[in-house]
Structure formats: C-alpha cells, structure tokens
N, C-alpha and C positions, 0 to 999 in steps of 0.2 A: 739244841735248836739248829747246829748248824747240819749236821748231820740230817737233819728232818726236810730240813732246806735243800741239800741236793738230793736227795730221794727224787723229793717233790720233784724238783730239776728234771731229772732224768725220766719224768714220764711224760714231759713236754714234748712236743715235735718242733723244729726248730726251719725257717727260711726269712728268707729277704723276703718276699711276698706270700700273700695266701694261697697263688696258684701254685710255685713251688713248696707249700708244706703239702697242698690237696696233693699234688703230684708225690711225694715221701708219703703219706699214709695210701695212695693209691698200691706205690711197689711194694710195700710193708707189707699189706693184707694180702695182696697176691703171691708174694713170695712165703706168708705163713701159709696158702692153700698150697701150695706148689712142696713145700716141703711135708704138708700133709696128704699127699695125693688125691686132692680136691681137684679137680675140673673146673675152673672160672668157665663160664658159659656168657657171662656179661656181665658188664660194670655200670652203674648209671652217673650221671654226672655229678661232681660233688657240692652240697650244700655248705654253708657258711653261712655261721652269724659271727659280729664282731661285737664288744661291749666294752665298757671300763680295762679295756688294754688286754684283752681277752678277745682269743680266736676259736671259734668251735666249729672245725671243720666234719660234715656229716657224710659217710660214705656206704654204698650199697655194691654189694655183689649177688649175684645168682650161680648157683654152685651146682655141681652132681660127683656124685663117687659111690663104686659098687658094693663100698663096705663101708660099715655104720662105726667103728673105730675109728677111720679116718677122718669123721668130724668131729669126734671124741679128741683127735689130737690135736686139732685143726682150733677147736675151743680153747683147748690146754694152750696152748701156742701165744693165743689172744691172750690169755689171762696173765700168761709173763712176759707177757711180749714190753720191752723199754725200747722207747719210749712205748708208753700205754696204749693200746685202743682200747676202749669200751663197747663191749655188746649192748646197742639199745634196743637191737629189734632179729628175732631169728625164727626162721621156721622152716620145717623139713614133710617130705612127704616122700611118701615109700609107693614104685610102682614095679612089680616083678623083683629083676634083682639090682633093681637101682635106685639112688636116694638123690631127688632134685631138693633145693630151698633156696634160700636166699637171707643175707647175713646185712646189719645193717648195723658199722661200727663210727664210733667219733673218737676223735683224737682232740688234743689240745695243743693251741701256742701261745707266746706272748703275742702281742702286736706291738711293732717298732715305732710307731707311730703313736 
C-alpha cells in the first residue's frame, strides 16, 4: 500500500499556490516539446478546477514540427512524464512539409487548504 502511495505521490504536481503548479505544468510541457523538437507557437492561459482538496489544473499548447516522429516522442514524453500530465485533448494537421496542432494536457495537486 505504501508503495502504491508514492507512485500515486509522485504523479502529483506540487506548489504553495495554484498559480505556481499552473506555472510547473506550464515549463513541464514546454520543456517535453523542446526536448522533442516541437515548436510551441502558443500557450493559452491555464484552467483550474478545485474540489474536495483536489487541484486540476487544464493546460493547452499549439505546436508545429517538420517531422511526424517528433510528436511521436513528444507523446512518449507526456506519457512518462513524473509528475504526470494527461492528454485530454490533441489534434494535428498536415500542410506540405509541416505538422501544426494543438495538445491539451492536465496535471494534478493537492490543495493546502
């Protein structure tokens, strides 16, 4: 159990306020495009809900890269990425030799409060 316990732990995002976890899942997801040679082309501002001690911060990006691998890695990244993001929302579109879309991931925290 206890084992299971920090797992769980460790796919939490962790701050003093909600603006700094938005801000830790902000450089999180940009720095998994960046080491995926994704192009961030724009961030939209981040959504939050709060609940029963529970923080679920919502975050979008808009993305391009001239090779379809690099969002192949750029997924991969997300999906072992600790603490977690979750993919809720993705989509890609091919024009010539480049691939625009847009990636809409949530992260988790506790709430201190």
């Amino acid at each position: 159990v206890e084992s299971i316990e920090a797992e769980l732990q460790n796919q939490l995002f962790s701050g003093e306020t909600a603006p700094i976890i938005e801000a830790n899942i902000q450089r999180a997801l940009t720095q998994y495009a960046r080491d995926s040679r994704i192009s961030v082309t724009s961030t939209r501002l981040a959504e939050q809900l709060e609940g029963d001690g529970w923080i679920l911060i919502s975050q979008e990006m808009a993305f391009r890269t001239t090779d379809a691998a690099n969002t192949i890695s750029f997924l991969q990244s997300l999906e072992e990425s600790t603490p977690r993001l979750w993919v809720s929302d993705f989509s890609i579109d091919r024009t010539r030799n480049q691939f625009s879309g847009s990636i809409t991931v949530v992260g988790f925290a506790r709430s201190e409060g």
